[in-house]
C-alpha positions in Angstrom: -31.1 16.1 50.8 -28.8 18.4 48.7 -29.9 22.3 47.8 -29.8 20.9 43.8 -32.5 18.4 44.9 -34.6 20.3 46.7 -34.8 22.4 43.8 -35.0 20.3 41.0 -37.4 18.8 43.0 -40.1 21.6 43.5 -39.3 22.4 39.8 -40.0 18.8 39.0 -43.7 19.2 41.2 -44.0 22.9 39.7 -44.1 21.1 36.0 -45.8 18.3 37.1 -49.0 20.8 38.4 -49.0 22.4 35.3 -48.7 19.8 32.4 -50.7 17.2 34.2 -53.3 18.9 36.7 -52.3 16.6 39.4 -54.1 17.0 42.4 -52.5 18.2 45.9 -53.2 14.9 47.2 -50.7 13.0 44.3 -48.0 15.9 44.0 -47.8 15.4 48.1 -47.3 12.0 47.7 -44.1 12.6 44.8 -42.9 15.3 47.3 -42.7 12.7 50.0 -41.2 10.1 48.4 -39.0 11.9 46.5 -37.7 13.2 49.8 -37.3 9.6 51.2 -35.1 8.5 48.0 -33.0 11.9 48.3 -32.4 11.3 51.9 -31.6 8.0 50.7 -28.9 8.4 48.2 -27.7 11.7 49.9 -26.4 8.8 52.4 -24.5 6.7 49.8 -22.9 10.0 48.6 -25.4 10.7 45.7 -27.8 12.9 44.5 -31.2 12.6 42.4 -29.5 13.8 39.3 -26.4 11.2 39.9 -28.0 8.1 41.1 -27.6 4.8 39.1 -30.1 2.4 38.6 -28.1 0.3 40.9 -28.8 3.1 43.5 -32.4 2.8 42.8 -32.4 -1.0 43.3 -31.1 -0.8 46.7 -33.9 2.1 47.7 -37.0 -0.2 46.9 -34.9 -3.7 48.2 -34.7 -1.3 51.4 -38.5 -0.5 51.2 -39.0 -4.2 51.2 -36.9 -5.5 53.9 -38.7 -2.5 56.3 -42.1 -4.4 55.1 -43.8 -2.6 52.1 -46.1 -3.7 50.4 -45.9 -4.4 46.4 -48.8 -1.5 46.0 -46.5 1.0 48.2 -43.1 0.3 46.1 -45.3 0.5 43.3 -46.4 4.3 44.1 -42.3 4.6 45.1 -41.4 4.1 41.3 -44.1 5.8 39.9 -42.7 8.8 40.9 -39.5 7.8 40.8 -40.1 7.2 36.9 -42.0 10.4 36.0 -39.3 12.3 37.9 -36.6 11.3 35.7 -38.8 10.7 32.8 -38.9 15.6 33.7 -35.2 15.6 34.0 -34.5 13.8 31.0 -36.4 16.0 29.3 -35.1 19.4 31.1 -31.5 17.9 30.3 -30.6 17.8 34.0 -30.3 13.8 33.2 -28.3 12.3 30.5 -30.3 8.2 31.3 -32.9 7.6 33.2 -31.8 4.9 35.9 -35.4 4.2 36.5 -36.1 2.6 32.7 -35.4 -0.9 33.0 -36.5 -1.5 36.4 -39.2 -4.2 36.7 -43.1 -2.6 38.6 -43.9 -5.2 41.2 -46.4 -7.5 41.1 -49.2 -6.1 42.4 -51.4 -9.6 42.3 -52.2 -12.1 44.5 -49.4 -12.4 47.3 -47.3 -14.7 48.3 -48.0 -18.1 50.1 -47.8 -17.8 54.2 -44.3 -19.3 55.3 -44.4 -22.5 57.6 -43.0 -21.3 61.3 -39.3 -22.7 61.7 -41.1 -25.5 64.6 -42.9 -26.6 61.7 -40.3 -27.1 59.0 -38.8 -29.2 61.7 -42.0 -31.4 62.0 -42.4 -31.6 58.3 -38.8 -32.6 57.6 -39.3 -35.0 60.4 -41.8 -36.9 59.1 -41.1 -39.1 56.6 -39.7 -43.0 58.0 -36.3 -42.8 57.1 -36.1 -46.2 57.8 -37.5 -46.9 54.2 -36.3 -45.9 50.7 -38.9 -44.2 50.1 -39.3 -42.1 53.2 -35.2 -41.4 52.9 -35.8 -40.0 49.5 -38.6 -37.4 50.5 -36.3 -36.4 53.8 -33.7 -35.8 51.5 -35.9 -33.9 49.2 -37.5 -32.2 52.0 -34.3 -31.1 53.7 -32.9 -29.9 50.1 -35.6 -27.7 48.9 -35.5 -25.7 52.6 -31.8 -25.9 52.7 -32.2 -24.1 48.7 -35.2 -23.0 48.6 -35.5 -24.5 44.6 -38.3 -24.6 42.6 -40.1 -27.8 42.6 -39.9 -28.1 38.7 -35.8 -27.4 39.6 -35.9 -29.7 41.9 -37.4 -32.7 39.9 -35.4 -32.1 37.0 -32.0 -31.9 39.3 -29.8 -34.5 37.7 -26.6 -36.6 39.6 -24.0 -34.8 37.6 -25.6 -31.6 39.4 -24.4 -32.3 42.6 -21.3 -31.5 44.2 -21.6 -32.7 47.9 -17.6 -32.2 48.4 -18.1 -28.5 47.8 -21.7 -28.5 49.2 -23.2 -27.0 45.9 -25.6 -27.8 43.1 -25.9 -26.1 40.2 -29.9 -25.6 39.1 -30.7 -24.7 35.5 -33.7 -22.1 36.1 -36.1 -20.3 34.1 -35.3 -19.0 31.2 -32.5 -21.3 31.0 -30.4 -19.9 33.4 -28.1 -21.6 35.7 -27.1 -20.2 39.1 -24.9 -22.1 41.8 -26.8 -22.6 44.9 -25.2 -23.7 48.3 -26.5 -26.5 50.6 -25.7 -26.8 54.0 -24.3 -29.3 56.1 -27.6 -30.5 57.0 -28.7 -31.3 53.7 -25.6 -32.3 52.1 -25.6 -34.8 54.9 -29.4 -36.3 54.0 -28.4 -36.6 50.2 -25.4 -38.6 50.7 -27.2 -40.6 52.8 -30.2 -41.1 49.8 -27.4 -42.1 47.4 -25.8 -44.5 49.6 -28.5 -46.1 51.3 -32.0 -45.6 48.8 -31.2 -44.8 45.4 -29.9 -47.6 44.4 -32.5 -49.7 46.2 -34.7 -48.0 44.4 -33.5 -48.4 40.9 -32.6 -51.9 41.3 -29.7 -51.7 38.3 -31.4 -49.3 36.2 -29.3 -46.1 35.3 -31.3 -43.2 35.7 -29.5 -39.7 35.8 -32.4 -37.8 37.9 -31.2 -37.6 41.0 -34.7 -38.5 42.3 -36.2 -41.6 41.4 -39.3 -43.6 42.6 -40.1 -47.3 42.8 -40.6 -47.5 39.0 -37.2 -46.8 38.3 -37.6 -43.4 36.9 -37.2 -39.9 37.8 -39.7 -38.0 40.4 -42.4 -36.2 39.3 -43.5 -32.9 40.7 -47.5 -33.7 40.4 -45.7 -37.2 43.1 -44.0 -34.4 45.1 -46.7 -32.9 45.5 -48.7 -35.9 46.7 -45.5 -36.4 49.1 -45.3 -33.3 50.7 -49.0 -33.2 51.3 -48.9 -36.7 53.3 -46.2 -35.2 55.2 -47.6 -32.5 56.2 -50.9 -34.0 56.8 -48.6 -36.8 59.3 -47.0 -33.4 60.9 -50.2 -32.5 62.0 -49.5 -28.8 59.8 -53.0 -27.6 59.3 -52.3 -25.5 56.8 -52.2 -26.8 53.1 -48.5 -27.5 52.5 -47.5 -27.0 48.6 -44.1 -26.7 47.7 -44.2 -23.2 47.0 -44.3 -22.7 50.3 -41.3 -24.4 51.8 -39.6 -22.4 48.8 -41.3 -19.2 50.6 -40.3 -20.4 54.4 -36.6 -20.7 52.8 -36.7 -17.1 52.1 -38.8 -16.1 55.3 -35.8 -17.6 57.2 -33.3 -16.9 56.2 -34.6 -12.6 56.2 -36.0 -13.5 59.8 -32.1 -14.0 60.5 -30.6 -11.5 58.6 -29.6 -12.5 55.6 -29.5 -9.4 52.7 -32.8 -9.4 50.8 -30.7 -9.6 47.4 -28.2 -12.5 48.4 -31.9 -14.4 49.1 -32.9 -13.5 45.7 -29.6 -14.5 43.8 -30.4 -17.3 45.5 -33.9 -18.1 44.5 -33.4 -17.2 40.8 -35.9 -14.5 41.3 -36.0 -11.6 38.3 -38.4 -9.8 40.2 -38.8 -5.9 41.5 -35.1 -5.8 43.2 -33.6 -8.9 41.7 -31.1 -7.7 39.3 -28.3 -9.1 37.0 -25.9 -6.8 39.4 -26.3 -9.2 41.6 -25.1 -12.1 40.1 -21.4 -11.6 40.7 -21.5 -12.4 44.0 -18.6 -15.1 44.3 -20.1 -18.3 45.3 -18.2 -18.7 48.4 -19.6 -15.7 49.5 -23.1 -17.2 49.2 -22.0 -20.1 50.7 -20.6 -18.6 54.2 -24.0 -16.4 54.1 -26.3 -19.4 53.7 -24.3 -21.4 56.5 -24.5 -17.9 58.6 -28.1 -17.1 58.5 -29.8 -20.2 57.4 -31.6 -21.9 60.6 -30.2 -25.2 59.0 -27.4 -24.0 57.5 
């Protein structure tokens, strides 16, 4: 921590006492964490008065990769935001880096991830030896391999698909497109659905989803749904398998074997606490040799 932050910093507390009657207990808790994030940025060469909100981003993606919860990162930017909102004010500050940064979410939490043993029994499931069951292995193996949403993953169309490069490209919320690598794995299921089930199961008729059912027209995700329950129910998984969570064990993996918490949301689409538009220029090849690095089927 610099000597400027450590006196800004009391300053801040000082003004903070005085304007607001804030109790011991809550001006501790600023002084702490203030601390953390000054020790924080004094490491990448910063200060409080000269961090960037890009700065700030990687403090709380730090918090959350060492396990906080949502309600603990959500105290973090509290006092993050009401120190800069002082400094702005005191003229110490010119922006405040902490404006446009999203609070988390602070409802219910997320789905429990499937272990890695069960992923494996899941994705073994379905017979393979039928259309049917080589579609859902294929889907199966591409939504951990991706970790897309189901409504993404339903809507994927052929044109989508690039299994020379091993990409896809996923039109997201919002609109938003984002480049997503596959994996050998699952690159290797897919181009055995097109070449061995798709066309059995469309019988002649074109169809641009790249997921089609017996009546010749794209998946549904109320039928995957129904699929992946079976599944998981023929697995012998006890817990109640949605598709939400194999999106989740994706993400779980892939942080269980190092993979950077921001690559993981890049590649989810996620616009969440520490999922920024900074992000986003990550070049694609990059993401491609980090999914084949860390992912356990990568």
């Amino acid at each position: 921590m610099t000597a400027t932050d450590d006196t800004t910093l009391e300053r801040f507390l000082d003004a903070a006492w005085a304007e607001r009657g804030l109790s011991e207990n809550t001006l501790q808790s600023y002084r702490y964490d203030l601390l953390r994030v000054s020790e924080f940025l004094s490491r990448r060469g910063r200060s409080l008065q000269a961090a960037s909100r890009e700065d700030l981003l990687a403090f709380l993606a730090l918090q959350v990769r060492s396990g906080r919860r949502p309600r603990s990162l959500s105290r973090y930017l509290s006092g993050i935001r009401q120190y800069y909102r002082w400094a702005l004010r005191e003229g110490l500050v010119t922006k405040d880096p902490s404006a446009l940064i999203e609070s988390p979410k602070l409802g219910r939490g997320l789905p429990k991830a499937l272990s890695e043993q069960q992923v494996e029994q899941l994705l073994s499931s379905p017979d393979v030896a039928k259309p049917l069951g080589l579609r859902d292995r294929a889907m199966l193996e591409l939504m951990y391999a991706t970790g897309l949403r189901v409504s993404e993953l339903v809507g994927l169309e052929v044109a989508n698909l690039n299994l020379n490069q091993g990409v896809i490209r996923v039109t997201g919320k919002g609109g938003k497109e984002r480049l997503v690598p596959l994996g050998e794995v699952a690159v290797d299921w897919l181009q055995r659905y097109l070449d061995e089930a798709r066309g059995e199961l469309l019988k002649g008729t074109r169809c641009p989803l790249l997921f089609v059912t017996q009546r010749k027209a794209g998946m549904t995700r109320q039928a995957f749904w129904h699929a992946i329950r079976k599944h998981a129910k023929a697995a012998e998984i006890s817990q109640d398998v949605s598709p939400h969570m194999l999106r989740h064990s994706f993400a779980t993996h892939l942080l269980n074997h190092g993979a950077d918490l921001r690559v993981v949301q890049l590649l989810l689409g996620h616009s969440d606490l520490s999922t920024t538009q900074i992000y986003t220029h990550i070049a694609r090849e990059g993401l491609k040799q980090i999914h084949s690095k860390h992912h356990p089927r990568g």
